[in-house]
PQR file with spaces between the fields and no chain letter, atoms N, CA, C, O and H, PARSE charges and radii, in Angstrom:
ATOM       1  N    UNK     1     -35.016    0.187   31.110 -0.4000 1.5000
ATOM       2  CA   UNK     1     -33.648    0.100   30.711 -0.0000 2.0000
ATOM       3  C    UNK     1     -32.803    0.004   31.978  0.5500 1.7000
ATOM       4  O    UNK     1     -32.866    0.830   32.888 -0.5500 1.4000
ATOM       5  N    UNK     2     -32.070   -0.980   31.970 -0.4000 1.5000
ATOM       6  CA   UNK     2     -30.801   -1.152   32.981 -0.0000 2.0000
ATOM       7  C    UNK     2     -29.811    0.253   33.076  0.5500 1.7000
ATOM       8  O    UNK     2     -29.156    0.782   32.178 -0.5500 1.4000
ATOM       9  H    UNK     2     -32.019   -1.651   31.231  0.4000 1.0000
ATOM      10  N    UNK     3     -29.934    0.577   34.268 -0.4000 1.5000
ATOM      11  CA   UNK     3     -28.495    1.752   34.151 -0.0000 2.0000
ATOM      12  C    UNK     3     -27.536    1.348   35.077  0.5500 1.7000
ATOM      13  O    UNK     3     -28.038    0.799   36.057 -0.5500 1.4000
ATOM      14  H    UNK     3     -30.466    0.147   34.997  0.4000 1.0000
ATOM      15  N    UNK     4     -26.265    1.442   35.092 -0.4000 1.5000
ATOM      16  CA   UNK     4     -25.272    1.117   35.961 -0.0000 2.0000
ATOM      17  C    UNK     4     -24.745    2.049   37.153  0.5500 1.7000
ATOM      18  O    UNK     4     -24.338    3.208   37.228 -0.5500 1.4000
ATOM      19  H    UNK     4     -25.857    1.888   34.295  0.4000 1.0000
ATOM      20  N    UNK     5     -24.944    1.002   38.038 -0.4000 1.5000
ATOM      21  CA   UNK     5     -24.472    1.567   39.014 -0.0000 2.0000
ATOM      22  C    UNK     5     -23.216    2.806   39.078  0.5500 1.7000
ATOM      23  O    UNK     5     -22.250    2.989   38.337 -0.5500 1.4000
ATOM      24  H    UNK     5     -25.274    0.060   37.976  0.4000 1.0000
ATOM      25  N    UNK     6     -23.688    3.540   40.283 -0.4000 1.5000
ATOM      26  CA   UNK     6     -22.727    4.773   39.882 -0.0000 2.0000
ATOM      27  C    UNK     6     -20.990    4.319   40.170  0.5500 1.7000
ATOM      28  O    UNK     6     -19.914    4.620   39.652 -0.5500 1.4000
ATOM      29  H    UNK     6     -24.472    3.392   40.885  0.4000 1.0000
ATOM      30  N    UNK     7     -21.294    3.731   40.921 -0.4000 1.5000
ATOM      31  CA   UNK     7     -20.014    3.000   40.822 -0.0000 2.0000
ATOM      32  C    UNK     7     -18.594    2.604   40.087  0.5500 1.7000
ATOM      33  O    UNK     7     -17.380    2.583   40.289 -0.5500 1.4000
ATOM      34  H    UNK     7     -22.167    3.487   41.342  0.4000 1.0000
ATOM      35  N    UNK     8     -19.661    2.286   39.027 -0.4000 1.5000
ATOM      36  CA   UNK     8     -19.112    1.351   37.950 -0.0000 2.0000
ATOM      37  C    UNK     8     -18.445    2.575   37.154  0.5500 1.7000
ATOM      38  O    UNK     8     -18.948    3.698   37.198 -0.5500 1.4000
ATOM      39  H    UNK     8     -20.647    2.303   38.864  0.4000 1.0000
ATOM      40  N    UNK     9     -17.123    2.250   36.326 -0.4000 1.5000
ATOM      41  CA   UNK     9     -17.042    3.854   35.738 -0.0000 2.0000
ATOM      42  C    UNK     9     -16.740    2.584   33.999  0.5500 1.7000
ATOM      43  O    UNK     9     -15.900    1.727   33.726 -0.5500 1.4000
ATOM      44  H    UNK     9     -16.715    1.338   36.290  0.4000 1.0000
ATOM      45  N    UNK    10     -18.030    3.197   33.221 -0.4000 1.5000
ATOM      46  CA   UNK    10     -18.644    2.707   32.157 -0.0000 2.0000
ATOM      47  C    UNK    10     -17.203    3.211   30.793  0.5500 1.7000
ATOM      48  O    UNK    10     -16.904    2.475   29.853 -0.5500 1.4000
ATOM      49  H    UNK    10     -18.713    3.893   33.442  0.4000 1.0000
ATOM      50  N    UNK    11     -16.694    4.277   31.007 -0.4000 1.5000
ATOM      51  CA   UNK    11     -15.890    4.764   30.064 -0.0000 2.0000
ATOM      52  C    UNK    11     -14.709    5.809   30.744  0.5500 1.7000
ATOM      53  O    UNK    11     -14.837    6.714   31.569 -0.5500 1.4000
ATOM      54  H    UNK    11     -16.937    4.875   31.771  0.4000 1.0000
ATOM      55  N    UNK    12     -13.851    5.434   30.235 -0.4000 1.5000
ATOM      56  CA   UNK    12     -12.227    6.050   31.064 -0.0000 2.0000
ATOM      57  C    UNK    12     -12.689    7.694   31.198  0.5500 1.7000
ATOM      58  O    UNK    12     -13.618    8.279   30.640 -0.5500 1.4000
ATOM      59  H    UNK    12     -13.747    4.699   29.564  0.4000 1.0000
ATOM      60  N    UNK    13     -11.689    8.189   32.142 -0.4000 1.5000
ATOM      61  CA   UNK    13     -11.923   10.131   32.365 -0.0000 2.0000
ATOM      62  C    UNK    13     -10.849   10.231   31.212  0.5500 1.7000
ATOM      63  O    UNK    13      -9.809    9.703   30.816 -0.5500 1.4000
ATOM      64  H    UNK    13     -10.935    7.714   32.596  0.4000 1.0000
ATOM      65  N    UNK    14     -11.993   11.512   30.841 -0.4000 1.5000
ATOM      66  CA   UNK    14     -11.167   12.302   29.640 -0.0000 2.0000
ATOM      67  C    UNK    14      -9.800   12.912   30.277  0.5500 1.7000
ATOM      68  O    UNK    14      -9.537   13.078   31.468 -0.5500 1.4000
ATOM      69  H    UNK    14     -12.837   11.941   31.162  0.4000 1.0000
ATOM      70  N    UNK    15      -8.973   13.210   29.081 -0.4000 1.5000
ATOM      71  CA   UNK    15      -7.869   13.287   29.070 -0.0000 2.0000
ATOM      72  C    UNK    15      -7.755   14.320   28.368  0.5500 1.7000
ATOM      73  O    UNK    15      -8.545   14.542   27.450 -0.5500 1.4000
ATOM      74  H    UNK    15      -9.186   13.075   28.114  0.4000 1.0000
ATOM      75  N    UNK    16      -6.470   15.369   28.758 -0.4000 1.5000
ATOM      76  CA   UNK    16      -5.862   16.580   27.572 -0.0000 2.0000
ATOM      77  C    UNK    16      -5.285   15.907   26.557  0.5500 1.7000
ATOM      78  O    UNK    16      -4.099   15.590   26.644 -0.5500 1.4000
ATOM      79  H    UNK    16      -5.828   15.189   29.504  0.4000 1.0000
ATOM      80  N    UNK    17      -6.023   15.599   25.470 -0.4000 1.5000
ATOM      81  CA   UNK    17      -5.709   15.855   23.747 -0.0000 2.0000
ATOM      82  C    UNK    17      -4.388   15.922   23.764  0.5500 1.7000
ATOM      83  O    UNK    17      -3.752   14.952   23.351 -0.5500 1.4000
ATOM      84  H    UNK    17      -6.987   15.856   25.400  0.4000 1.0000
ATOM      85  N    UNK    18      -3.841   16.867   24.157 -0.4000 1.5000
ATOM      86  CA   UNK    18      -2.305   17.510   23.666 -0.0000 2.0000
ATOM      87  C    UNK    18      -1.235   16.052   24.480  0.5500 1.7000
ATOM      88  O    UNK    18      -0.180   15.632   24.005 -0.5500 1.4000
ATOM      89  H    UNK    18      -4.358   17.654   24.493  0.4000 1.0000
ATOM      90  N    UNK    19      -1.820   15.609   25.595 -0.4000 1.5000
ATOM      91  CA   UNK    19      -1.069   14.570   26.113 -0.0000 2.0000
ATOM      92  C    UNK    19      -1.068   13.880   25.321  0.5500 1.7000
ATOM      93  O    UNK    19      -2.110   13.742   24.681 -0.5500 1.4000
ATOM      94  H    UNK    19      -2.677   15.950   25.981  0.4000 1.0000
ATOM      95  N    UNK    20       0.150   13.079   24.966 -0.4000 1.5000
ATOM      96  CA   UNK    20       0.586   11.776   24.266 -0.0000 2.0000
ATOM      97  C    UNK    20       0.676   12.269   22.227  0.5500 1.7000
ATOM      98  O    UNK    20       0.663   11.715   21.127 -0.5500 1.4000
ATOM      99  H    UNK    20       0.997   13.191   25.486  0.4000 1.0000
ATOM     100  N    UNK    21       0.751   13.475   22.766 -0.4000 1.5000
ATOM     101  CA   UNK    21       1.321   13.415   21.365 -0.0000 2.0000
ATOM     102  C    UNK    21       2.488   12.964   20.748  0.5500 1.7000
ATOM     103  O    UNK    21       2.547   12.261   19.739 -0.5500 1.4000
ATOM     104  H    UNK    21       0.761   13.924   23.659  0.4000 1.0000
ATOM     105  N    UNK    22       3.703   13.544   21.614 -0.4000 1.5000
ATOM     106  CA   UNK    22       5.056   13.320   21.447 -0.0000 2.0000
ATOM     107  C    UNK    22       4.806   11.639   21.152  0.5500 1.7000
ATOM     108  O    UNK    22       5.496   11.343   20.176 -0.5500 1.4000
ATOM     109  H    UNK    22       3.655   14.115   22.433  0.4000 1.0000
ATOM     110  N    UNK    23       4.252   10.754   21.529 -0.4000 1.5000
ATOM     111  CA   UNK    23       4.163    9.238   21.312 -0.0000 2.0000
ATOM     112  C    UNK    23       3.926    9.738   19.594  0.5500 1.7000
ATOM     113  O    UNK    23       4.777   10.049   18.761 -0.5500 1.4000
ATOM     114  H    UNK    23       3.692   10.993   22.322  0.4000 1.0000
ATOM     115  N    UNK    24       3.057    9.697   19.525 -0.4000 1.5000
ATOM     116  CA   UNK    24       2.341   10.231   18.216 -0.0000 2.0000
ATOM     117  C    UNK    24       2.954   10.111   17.193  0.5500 1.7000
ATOM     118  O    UNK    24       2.959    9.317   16.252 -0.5500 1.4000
ATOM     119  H    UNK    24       2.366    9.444   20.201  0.4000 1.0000
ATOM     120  N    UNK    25       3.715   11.392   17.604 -0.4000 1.5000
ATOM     121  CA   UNK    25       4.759   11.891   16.473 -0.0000 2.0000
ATOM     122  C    UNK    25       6.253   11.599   16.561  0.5500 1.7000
ATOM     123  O    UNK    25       7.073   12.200   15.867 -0.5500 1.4000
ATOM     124  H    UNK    25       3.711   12.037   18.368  0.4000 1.0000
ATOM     125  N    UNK    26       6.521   10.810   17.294 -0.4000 1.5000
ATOM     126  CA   UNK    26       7.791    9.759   17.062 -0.0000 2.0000
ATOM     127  C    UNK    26       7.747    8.491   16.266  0.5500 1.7000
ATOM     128  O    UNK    26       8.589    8.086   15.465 -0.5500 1.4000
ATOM     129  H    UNK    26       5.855   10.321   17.857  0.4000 1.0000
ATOM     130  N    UNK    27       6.210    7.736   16.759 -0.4000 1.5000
ATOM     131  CA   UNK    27       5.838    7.061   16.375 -0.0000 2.0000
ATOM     132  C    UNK    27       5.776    7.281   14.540  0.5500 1.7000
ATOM     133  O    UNK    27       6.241    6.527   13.685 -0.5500 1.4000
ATOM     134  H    UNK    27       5.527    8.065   17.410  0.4000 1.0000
ATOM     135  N    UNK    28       5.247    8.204   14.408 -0.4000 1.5000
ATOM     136  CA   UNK    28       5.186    8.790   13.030 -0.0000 2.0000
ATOM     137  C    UNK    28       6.777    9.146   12.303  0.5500 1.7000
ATOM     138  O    UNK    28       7.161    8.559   11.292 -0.5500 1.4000
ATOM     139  H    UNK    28       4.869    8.816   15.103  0.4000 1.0000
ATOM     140  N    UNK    29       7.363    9.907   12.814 -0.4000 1.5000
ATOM     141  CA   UNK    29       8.779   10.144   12.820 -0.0000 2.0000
ATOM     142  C    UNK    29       9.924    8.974   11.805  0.5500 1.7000
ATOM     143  O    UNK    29      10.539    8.920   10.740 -0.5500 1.4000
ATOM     144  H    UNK    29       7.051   10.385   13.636  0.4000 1.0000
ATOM     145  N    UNK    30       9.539    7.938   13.439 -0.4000 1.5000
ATOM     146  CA   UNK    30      10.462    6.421   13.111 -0.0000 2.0000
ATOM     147  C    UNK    30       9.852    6.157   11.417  0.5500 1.7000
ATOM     148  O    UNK    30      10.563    6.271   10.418 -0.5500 1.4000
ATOM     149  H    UNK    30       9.039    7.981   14.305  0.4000 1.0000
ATOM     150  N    UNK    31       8.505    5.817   11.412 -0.4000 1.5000
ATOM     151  CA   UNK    31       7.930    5.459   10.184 -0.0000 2.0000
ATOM     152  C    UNK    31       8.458    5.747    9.337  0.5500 1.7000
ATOM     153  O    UNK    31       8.835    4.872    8.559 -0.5500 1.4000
ATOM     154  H    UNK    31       7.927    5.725   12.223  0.4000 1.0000
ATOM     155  N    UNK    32       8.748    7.164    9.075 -0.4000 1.5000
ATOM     156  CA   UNK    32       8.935    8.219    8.134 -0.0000 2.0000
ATOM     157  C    UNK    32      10.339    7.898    7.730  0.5500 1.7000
ATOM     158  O    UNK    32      10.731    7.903    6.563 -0.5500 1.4000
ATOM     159  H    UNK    32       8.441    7.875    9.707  0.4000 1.0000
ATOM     160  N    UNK    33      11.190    7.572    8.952 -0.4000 1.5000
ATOM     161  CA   UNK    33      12.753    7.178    8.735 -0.0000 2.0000
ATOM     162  C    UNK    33      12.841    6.104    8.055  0.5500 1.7000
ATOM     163  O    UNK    33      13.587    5.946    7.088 -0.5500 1.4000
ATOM     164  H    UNK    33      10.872    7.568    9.900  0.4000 1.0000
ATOM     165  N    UNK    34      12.095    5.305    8.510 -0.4000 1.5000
ATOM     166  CA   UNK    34      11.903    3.878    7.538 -0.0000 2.0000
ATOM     167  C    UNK    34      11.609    3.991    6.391  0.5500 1.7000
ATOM     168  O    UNK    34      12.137    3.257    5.555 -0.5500 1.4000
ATOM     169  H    UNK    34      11.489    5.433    9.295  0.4000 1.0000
ATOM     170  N    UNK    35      10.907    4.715    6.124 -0.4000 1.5000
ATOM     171  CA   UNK    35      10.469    4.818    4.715 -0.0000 2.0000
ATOM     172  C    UNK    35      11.304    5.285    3.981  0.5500 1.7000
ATOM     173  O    UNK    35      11.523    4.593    2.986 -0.5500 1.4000
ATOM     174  H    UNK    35      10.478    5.311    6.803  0.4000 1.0000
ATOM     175  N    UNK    36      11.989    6.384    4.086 -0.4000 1.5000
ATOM     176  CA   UNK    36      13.317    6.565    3.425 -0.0000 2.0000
ATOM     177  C    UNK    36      14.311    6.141    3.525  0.5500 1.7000
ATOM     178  O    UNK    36      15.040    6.458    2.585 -0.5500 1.4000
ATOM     179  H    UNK    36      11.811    6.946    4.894  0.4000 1.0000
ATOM     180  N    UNK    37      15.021    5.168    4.676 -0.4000 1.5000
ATOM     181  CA   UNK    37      15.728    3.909    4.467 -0.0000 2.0000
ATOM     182  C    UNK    37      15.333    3.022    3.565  0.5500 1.7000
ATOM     183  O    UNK    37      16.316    2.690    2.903 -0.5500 1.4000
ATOM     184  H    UNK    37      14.429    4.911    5.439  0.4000 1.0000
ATOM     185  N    UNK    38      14.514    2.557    3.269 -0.4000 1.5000
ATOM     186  CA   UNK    38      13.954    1.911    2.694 -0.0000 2.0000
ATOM     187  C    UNK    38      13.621    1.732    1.064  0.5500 1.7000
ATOM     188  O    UNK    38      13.732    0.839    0.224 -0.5500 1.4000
ATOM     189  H    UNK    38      13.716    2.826    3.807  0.4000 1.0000
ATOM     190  N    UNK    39      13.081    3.309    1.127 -0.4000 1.5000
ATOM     191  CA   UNK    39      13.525    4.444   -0.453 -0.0000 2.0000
ATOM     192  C    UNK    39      14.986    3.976   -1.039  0.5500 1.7000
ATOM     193  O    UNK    39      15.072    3.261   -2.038 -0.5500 1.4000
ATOM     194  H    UNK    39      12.991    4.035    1.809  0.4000 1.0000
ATOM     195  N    UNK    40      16.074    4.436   -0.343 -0.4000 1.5000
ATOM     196  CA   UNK    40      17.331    4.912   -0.379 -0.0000 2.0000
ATOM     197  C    UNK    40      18.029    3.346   -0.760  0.5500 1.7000
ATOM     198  O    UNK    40      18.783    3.399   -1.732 -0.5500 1.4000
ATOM     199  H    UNK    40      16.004    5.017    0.468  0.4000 1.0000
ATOM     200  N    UNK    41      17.851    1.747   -0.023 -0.4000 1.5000
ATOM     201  CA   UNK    41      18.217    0.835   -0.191 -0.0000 2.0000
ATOM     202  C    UNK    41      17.846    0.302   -1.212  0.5500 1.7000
ATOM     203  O    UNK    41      18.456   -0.442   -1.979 -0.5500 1.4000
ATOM     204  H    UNK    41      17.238    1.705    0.766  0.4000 1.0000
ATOM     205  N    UNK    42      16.482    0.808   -1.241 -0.4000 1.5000
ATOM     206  CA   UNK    42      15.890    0.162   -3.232 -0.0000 2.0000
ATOM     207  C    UNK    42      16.591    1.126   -4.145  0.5500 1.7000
ATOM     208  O    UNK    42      17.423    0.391   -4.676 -0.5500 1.4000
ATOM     209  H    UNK    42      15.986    1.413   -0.617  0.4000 1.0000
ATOM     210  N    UNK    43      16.775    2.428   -4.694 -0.4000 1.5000
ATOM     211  CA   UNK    43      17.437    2.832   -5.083 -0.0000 2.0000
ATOM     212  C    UNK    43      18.933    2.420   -5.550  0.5500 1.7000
ATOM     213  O    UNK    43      19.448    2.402   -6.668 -0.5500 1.4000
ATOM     214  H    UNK    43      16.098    3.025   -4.263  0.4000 1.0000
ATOM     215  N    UNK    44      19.423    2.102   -4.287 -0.4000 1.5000
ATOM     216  CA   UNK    44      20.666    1.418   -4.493 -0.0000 2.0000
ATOM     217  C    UNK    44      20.992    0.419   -4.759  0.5500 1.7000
ATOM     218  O    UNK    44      22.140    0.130   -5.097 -0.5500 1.4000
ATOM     219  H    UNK    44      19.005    2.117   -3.379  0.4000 1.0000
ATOM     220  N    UNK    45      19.687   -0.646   -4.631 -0.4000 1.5000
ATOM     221  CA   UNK    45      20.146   -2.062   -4.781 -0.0000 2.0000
ATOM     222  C    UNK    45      19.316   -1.903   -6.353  0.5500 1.7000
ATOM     223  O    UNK    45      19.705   -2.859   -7.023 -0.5500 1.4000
ATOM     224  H    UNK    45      18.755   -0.412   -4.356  0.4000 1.0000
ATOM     225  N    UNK    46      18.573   -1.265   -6.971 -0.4000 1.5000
ATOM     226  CA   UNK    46      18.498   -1.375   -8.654 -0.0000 2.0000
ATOM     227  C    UNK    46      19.527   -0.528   -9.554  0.5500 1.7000
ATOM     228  O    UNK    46      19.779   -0.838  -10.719 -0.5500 1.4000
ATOM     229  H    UNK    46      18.257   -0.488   -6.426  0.4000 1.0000
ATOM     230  N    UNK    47      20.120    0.623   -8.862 -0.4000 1.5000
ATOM     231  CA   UNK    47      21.602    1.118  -10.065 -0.0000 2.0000
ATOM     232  C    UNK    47      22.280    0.073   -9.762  0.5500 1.7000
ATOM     233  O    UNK    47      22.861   -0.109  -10.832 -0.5500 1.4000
ATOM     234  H    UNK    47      19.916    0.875   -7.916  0.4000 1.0000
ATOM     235  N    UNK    48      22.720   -0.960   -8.900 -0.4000 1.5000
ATOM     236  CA   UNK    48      23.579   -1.739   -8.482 -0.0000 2.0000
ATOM     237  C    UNK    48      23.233   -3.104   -9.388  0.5500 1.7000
ATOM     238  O    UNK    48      24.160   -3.706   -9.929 -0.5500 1.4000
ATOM     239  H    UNK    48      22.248   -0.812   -8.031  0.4000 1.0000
ATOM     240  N    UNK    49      21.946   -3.530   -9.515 -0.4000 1.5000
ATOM     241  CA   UNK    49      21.588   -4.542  -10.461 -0.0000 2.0000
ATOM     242  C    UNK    49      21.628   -4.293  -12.036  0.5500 1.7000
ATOM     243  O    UNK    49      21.911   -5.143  -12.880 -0.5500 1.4000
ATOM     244  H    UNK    49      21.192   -3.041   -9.075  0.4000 1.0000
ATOM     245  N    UNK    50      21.263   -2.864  -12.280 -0.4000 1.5000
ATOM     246  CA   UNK    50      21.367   -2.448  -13.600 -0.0000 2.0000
ATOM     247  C    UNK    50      22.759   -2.498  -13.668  0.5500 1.7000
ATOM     248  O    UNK    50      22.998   -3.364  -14.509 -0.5500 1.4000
ATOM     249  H    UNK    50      21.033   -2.174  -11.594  0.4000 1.0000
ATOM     250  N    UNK    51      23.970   -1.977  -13.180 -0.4000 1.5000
ATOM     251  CA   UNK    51      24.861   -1.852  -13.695 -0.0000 2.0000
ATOM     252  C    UNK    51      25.411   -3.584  -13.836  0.5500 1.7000
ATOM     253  O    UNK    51      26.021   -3.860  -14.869 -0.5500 1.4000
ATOM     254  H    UNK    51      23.776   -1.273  -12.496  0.4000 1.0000
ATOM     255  N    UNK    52      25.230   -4.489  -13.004 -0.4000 1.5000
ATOM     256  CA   UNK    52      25.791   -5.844  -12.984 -0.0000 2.0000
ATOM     257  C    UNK    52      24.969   -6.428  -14.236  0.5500 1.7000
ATOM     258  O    UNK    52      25.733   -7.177  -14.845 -0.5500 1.4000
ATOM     259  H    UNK    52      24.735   -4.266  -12.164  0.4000 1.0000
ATOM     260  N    UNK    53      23.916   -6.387  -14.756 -0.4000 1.5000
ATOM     261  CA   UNK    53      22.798   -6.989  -16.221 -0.0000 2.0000
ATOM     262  C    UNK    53      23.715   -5.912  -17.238  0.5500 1.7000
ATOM     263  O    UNK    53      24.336   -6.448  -18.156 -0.5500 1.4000
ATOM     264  H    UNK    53      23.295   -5.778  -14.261  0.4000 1.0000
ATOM     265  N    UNK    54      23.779   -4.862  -17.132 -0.4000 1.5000
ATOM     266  CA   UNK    54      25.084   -4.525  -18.227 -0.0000 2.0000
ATOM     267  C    UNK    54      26.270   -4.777  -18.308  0.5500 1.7000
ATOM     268  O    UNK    54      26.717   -4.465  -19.411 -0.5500 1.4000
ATOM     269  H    UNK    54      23.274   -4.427  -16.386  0.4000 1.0000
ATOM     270  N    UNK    55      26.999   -5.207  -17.630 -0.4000 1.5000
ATOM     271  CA   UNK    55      28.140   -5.777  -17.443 -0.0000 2.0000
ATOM     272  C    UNK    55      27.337   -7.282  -17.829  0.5500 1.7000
ATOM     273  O    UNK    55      27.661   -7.550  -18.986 -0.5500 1.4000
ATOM     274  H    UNK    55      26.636   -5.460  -16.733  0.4000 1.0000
ATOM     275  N    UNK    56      26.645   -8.081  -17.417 -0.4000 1.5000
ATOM     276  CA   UNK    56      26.375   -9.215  -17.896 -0.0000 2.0000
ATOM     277  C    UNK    56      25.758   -9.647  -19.294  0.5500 1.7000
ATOM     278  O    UNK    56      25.392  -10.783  -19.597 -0.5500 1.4000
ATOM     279  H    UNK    56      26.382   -7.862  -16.477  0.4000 1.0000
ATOM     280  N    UNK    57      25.714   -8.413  -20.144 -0.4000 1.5000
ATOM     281  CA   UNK    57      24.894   -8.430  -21.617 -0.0000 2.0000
ATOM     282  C    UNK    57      25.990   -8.485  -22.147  0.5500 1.7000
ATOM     283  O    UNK    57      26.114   -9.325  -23.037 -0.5500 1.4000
ATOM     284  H    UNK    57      26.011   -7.491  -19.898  0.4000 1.0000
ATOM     285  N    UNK    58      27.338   -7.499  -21.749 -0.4000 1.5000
ATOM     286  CA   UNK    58      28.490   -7.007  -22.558 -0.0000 2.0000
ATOM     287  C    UNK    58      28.959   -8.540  -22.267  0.5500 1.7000
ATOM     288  O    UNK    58      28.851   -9.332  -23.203 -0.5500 1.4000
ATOM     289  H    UNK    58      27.237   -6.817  -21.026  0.4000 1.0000
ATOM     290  N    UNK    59      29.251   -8.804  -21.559 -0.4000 1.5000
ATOM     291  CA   UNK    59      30.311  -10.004  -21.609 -0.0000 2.0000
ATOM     292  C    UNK    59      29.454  -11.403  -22.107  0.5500 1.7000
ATOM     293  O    UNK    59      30.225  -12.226  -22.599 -0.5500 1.4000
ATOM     294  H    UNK    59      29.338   -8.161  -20.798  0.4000 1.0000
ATOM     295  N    UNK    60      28.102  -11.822  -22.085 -0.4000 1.5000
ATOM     296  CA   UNK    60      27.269  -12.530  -22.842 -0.0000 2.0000
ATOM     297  C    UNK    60      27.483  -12.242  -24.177  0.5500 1.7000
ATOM     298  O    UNK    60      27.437  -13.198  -24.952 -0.5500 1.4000
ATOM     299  H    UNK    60      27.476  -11.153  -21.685  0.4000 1.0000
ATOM     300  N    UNK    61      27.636  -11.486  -24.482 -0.4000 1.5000
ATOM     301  CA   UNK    61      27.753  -10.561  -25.784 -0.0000 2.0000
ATOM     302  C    UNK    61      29.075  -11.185  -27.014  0.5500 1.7000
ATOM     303  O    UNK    61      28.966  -11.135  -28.239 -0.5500 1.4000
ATOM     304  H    UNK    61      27.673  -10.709  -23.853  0.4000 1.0000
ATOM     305  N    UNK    62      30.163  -11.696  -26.295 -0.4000 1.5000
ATOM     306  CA   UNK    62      30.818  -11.859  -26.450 -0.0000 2.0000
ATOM     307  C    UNK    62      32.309  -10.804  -26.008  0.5500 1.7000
ATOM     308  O    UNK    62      33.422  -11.298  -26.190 -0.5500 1.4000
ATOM     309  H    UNK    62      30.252  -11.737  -25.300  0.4000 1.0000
ATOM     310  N    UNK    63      32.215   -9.736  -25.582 -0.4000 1.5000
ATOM     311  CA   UNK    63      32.862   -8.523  -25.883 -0.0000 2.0000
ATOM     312  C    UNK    63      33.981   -9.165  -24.726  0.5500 1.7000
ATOM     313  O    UNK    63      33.709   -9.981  -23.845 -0.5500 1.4000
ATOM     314  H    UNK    63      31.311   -9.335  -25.434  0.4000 1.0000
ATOM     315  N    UNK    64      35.547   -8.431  -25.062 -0.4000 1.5000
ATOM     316  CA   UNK    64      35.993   -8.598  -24.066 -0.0000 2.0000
ATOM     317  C    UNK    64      36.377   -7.285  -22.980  0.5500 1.7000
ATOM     318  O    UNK    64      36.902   -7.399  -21.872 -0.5500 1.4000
ATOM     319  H    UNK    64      35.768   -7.769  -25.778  0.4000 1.0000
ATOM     320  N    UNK    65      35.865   -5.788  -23.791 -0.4000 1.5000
ATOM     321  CA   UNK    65      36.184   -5.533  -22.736 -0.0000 2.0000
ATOM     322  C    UNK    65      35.310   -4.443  -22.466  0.5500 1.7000
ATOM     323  O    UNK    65      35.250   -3.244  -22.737 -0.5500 1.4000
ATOM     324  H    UNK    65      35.439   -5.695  -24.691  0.4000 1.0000
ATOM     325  N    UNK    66      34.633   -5.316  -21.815 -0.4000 1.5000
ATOM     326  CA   UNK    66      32.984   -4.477  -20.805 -0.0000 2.0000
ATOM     327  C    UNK    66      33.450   -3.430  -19.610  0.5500 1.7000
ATOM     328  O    UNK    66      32.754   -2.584  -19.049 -0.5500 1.4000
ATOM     329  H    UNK    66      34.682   -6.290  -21.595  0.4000 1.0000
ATOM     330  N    UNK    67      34.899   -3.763  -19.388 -0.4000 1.5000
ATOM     331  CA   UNK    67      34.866   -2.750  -17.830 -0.0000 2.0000
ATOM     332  C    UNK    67      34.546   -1.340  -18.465  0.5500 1.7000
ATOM     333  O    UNK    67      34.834   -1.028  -19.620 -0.5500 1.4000
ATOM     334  H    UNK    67      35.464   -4.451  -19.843  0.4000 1.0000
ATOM     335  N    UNK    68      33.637   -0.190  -17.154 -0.4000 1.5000
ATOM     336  CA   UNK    68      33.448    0.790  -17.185 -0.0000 2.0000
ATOM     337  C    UNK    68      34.398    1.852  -17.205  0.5500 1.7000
ATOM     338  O    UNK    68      34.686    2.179  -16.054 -0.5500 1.4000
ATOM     339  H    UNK    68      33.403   -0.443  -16.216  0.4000 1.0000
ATOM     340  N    UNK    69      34.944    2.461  -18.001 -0.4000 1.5000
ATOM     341  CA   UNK    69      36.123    3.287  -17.947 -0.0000 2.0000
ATOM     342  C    UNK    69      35.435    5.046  -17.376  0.5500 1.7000
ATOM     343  O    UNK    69      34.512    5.741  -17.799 -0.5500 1.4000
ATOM     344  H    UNK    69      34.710    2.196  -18.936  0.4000 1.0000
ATOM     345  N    UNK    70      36.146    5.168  -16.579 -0.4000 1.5000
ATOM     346  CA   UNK    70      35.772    6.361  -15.774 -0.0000 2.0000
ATOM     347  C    UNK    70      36.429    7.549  -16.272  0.5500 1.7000
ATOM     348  O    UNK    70      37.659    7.579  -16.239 -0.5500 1.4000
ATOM     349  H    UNK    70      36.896    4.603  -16.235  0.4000 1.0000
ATOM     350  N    UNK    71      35.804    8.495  -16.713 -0.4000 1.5000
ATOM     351  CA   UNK    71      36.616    9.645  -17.438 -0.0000 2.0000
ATOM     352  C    UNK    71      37.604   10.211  -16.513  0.5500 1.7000
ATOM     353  O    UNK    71      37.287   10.433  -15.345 -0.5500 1.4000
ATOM     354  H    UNK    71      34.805    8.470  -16.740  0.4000 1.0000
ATOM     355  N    UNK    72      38.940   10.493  -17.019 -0.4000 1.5000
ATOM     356  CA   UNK    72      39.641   11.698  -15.947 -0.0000 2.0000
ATOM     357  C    UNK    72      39.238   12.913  -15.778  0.5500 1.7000
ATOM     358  O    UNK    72      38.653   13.578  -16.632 -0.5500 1.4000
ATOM     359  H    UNK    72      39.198   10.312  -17.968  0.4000 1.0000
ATOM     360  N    UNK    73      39.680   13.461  -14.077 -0.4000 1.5000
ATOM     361  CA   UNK    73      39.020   14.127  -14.226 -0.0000 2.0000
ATOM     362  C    UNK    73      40.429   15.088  -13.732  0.5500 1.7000
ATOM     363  O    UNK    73      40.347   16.315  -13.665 -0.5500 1.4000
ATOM     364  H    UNK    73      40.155   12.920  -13.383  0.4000 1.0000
């Protein structure tokens, strides 16, 4: 069997574990932010479509008056 010269360094020097976490877990972090941006914009962009397809049934409908009346408060 061929062995390599001592020279040669076959596989990187170990490293402390605990280094490069902070990458890690920012990395993870950002994700996480995204994901609930992301949550939060779908959310909003389907009450926002539901309410415009009801407003668009009522007035398909024939009706004239579809606006949403907001209770006083």
């Amino acid at each position: 069997m061929l062995e390599a010269p001592a020279s040669e360094n076959w596989c990187r020097p170990m490293t402390d574990p605990d280094e490069g976490n902070g990458d890690n877990r920012r990395g993870a972090i950002a994700g996480l932010v995204i994901a609930v941006v992301l949550l939060a914009v779908g959310i909003w962009l389907a009450r926002d479509l539901s309410a415009v397809s009801k407003m668009q049934d009522c007035v398909m409908s024939g009706r004239t008056n579809c606006n949403q009346i907001d209770p006083a408060r």
